[in-house]
Structures are given as C-alpha cells and as structure tokens.
C-alpha positions as CSV (number, residue, x, y, z in Angstrom):
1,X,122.8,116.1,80.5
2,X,122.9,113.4,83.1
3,X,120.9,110.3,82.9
4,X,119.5,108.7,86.1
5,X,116.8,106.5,87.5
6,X,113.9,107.8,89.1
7,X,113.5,106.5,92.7
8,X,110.8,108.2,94.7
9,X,108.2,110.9,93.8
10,X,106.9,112.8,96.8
11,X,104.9,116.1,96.6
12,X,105.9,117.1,93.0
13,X,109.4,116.4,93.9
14,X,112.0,113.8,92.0
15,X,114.6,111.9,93.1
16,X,116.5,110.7,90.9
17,X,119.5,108.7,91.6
18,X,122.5,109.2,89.1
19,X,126.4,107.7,89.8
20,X,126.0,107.3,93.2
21,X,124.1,110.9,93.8
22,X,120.5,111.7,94.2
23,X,119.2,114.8,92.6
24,X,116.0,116.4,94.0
25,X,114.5,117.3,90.3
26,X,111.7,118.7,89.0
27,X,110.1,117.6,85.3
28,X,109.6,120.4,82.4
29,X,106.1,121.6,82.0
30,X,105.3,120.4,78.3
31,X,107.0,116.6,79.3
32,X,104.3,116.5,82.2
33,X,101.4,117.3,80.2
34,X,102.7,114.9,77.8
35,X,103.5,112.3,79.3
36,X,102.9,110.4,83.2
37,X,106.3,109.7,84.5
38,X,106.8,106.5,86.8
39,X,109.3,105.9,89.3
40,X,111.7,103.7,87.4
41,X,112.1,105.8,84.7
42,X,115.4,106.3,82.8
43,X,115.3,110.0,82.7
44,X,117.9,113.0,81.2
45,X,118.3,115.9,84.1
46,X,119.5,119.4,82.5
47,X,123.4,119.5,84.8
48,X,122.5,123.7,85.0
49,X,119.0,123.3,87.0
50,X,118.6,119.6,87.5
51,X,115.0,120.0,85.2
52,X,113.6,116.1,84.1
53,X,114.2,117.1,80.1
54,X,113.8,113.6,78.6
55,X,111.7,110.5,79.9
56,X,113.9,107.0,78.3
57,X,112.3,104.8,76.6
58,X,110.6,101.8,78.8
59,X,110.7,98.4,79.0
60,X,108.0,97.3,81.1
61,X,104.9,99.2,82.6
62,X,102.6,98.4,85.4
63,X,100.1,100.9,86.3
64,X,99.6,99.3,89.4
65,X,101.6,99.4,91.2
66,X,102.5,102.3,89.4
67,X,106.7,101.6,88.6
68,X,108.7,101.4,84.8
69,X,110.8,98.8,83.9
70,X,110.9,96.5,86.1
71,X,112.8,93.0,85.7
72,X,110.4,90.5,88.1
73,X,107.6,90.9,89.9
74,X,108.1,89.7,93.4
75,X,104.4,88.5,94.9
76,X,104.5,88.3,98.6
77,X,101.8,86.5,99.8
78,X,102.0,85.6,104.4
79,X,100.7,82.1,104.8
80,X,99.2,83.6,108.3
81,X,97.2,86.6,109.2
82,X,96.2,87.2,106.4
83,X,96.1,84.0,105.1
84,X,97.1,82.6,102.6
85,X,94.9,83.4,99.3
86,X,94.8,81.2,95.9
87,X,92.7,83.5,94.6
88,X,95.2,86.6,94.9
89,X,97.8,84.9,94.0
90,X,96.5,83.2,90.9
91,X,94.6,87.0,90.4
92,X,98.0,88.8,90.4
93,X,99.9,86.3,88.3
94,X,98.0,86.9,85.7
95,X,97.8,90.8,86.1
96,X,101.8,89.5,85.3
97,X,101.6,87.5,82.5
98,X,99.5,90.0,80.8
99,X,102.3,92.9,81.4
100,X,104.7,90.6,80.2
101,X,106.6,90.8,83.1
102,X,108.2,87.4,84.9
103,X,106.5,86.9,88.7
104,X,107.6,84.8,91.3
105,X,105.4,84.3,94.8
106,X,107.5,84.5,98.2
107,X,105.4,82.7,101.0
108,X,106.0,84.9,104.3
109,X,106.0,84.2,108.0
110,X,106.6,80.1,107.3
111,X,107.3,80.3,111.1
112,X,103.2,80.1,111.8
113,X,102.0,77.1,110.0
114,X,102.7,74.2,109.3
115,X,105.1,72.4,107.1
116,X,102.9,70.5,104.9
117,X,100.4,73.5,103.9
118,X,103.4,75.2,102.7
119,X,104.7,71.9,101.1
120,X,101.3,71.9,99.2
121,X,101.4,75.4,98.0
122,X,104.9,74.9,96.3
123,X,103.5,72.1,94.9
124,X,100.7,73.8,93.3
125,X,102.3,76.5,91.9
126,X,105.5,74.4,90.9
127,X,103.2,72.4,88.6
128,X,102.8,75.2,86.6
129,X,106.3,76.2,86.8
130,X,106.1,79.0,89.3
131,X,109.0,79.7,91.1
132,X,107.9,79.7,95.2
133,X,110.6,81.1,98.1
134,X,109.6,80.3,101.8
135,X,110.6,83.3,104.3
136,X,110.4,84.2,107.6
137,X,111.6,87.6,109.1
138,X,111.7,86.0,112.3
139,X,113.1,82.9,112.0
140,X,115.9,84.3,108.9
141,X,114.8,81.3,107.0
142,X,115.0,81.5,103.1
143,X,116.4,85.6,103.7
144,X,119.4,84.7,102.3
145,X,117.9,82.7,99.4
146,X,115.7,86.0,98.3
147,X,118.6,87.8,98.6
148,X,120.3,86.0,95.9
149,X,116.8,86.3,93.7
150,X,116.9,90.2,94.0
151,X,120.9,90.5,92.8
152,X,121.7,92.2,89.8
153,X,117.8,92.6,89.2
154,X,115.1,95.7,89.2
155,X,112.5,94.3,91.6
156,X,108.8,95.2,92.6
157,X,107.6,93.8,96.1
158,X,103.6,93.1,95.9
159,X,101.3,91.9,98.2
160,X,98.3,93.2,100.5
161,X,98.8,95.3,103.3
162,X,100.2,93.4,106.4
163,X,101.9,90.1,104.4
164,X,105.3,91.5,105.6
165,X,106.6,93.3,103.0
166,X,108.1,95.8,104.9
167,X,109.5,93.5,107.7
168,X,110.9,91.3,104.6
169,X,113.2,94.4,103.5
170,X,114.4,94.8,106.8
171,X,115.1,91.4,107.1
172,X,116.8,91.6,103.7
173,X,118.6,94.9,104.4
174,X,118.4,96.2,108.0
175,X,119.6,99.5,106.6
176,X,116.4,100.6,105.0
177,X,114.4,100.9,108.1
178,X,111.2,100.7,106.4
179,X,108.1,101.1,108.8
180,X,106.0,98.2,109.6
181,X,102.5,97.9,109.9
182,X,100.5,95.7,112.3
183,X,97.9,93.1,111.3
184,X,94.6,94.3,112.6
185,X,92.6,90.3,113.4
186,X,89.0,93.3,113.6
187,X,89.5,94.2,110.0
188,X,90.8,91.0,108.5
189,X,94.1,92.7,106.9
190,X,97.1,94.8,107.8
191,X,97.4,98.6,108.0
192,X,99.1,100.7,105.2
193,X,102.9,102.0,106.6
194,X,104.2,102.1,103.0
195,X,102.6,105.5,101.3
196,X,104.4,105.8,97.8
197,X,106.7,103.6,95.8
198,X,110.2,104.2,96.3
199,X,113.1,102.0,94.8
200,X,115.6,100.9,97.3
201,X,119.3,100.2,95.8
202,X,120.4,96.9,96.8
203,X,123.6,94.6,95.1
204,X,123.8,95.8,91.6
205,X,120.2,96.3,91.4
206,X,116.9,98.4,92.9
207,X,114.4,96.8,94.9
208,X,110.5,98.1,95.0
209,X,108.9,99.0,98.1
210,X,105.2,99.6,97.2
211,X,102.4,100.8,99.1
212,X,99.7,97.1,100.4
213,X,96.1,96.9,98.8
214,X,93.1,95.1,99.3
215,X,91.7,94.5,96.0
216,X,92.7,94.4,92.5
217,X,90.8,95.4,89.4
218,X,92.1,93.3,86.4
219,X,90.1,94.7,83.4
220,X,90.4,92.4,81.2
221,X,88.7,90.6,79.2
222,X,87.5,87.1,79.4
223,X,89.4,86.4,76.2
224,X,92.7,87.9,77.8
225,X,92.3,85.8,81.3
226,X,92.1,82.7,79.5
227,X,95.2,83.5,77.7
228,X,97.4,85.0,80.6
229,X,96.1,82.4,83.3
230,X,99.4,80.9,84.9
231,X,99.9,77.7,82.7
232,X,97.5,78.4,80.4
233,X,99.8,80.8,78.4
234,X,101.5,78.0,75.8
235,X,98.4,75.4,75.7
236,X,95.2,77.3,75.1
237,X,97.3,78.2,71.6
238,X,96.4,74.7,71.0
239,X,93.1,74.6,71.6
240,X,90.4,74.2,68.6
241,X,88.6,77.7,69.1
242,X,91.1,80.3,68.5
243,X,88.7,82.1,71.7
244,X,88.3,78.8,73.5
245,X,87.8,79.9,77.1
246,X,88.4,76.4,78.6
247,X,84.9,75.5,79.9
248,X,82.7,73.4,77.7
249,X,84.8,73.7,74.2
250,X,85.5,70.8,71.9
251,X,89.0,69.7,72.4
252,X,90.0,72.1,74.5
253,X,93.5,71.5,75.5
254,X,93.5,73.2,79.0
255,X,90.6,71.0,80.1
256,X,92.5,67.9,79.2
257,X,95.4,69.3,81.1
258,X,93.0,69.6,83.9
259,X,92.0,66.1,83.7
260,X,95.1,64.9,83.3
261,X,96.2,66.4,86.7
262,X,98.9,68.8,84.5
263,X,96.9,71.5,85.6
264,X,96.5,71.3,89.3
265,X,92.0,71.8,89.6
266,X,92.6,73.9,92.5
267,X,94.0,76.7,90.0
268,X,91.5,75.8,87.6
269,X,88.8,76.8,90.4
270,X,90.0,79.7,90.8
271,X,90.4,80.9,86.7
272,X,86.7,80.0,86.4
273,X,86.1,82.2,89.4
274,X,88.7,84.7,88.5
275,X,86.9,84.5,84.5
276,X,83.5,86.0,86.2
277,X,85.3,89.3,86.5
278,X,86.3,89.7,83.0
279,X,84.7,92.1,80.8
C-alpha cells in the first residue's frame, strides 16, 4: 500500500501526491458511498492499480472550502477593490474558531491606500490577538514575511473573488502560474479564475489554492456565534448566563470588555450584526 495526500480532484480523478510522485487514482466504490473524501486527505492507494482503499483519519474539516486537515487558515482580505470588509472578516473568523482551526488575515494590495487605514485594521484585530500580514504583489512588500508563515505548515488561502489570492501565490512562488482574475468596478467583486481546490507543495509544507466567493452561510446558532466570536472565545465562559449572548445580560463579561475598550466596539458591531444570522 502507499500512503499519500490528496491534492486536486478534477472530473472523478485523484491526485494524490506520494514521495515526490503524483498518482492519478481513483477511490473504491463502497469507500465513496461511504464516505466524502476531501482534498487533504491522508489516503492508502493499492501499488497494483493505484485504487484510494483507505481514507486516514482527519484532523481538521472545513466543508467550505471543502479541504481536510489543514494547519491555519489564511484569510485574505484586499484593502482596495473590493474593499476592505469588517464584516467578512469578523464573519469568517468565526466560521474558524468554530472548526477549531487557527486563522490569521493577510491585508492585500497595501500599495492602494493609505498607511494609516491599514495601521487601524492591525490595530483592531491585534486587540484581540489576531495575527495581521500586510502584502502587496506589486510592490513585494511583506511576500517574504508570508512566506515564512506558510513554512513547514498545511495552508488554506480564503478570501472573495478578486482580493488577490491568486496574484499572492505567484508572488509567493512564480512557479505555480496560477491564473488571475480581474476586478470587475460594474459588479462590485472579482471574477472566479480559481475552479477547484488544489494543494500546491511549497517548503516542507502544502499551500491551498481555493476557488473566491461572495457570501458565506455560517449556520450556526446564536448560542455558537457568541461563543466563537474572535475574542469572545475565553470571556463569555465567565459570564453569569451559561447562554449569555452579550447584549442586555447581568454581568456579562464581554460587555464590560466592551466598555472597557478590551474589546475594540467596532468588532462588537459587527457580532450583533453578524448574531442576526444565527439560527
């Protein structure tokens, strides 16, 4: 048997990348009734007819984007067409918390505003012990610095269509050639080049190239958004309802964080907005 890593499905097709070589597998009948498989997956390929026997057991899970064990989510957010949004950001931070899976935000195209909105971003999300890179794809600023982040480490690149995703992994790796889509200023957002997540190797490690969106469906609960919110995770245990939702509670411990300025308002806007969605 050989075990390998499951970098790109396309058309019923697997590849799976195993000591250097990439097999073009297929999956038994009976494992894919049983059981989805995910790009990322540690699989077990028959050597006779390169058949996916075995799916590994998995340490992480997002079902969107749809990958398996991944060790960080990488959110890419541009700070300019489209701009910047606290809402996403604070939206898709959570979607990590709740998968257990540690995020950090890259700001893209730092070459089109200016320095003190990006100053007050980091700040923001610092506060709540966020880590934030700055990039540019023109410019090479902070390439090297993301570079250094994705070493050693399974990676999934996030963001909407037209942030720079694409144009970051060039920038990262000019060997990957990934296509680049446009931003459209008529429709508000980029257009989709990426079709299907694939996993890239790069130093030690794989990096996620993942198709852009332009929404994002949490379903969760109200109860499970004012647990995962980004610095809400370790305080609301505090609070004096066990399912305090941080509005209008008795001692509620976020709120006082709020009022204290621990808890920067701007992201408490946005969990009260972002708590109207939950189920």
């Amino acid at each position: 048997m050989i075990q390998g890593t499951i970098i790109l499905k396309k058309y019923g097709v697997y590849s799976v990348l195993a000591d250097g070589i990439i097999y073009n597998a297929s999956i038994r009948g009976t494992l894919k009734i049983k059981d989805r498989t995910y790009v990322g997956d540690e699989v077990m390929l028959s050597e006779s007819n390169y058949i996916i026997e075995k799916v590994l057991e998995r340490k992480s899970l997002l079902k969107r984007p749809p990958i398996s064990n991944v060790d960080q989510i990488v959110l890419v957010f541009s700070l300019k067409e489209p701009d910047f949004s606290y809402f996403l950001a604070f939206k898709y931070l959570t979607y990590a918390n709740y998968n257990e899976v540690p995020a950090v935000i890259v700001l893209s195209k730092s070459d089109k505003v200016d320095e003190q909105e990006i100053v007050d971003i980091k700040k923001t999300f610092n506060k709540l012990n966020v880590p934030v890179f700055i990039c540019s794809s023109k410019t090479k600023e902070g390439i090297q610095e993301i570079r250094d982040l994705l070493k050693n480490k399974k990676s999934v690149l996030v963001g909407q269509s037209g942030v720079g995703k694409s144009s970051l992994l060039n920038a990262i790796d000019d060997n990957y050639e990934r296509d680049v889509g446009e931003y459209s200023e008529a429709l508000g957002r980029g257009k989709h080049k990426t079709k299907e997540v694939a996993l890239l190797p790069f130093a030690d490690g794989f990096i996620a190239d993942t198709p852009g969106f332009s929404s994002l469906d949490l379903n969760l609960s109200k109860l499970e958004i004012a647990h995962y919110f980004p610095g809400f995770e370790e305080k609301y245990l505090s609070c004096f309802y066990s399912n305090c939702l941080h509005q209008k509670e008795k001692d509620c411990k976020i709120l006082e964080a709020v009022k204290e300025g621990i808890i920067p308002s701007i992201a408490y806007e946005n969990y009260i907005k972002l708590l109207q969605e939950g189920e």
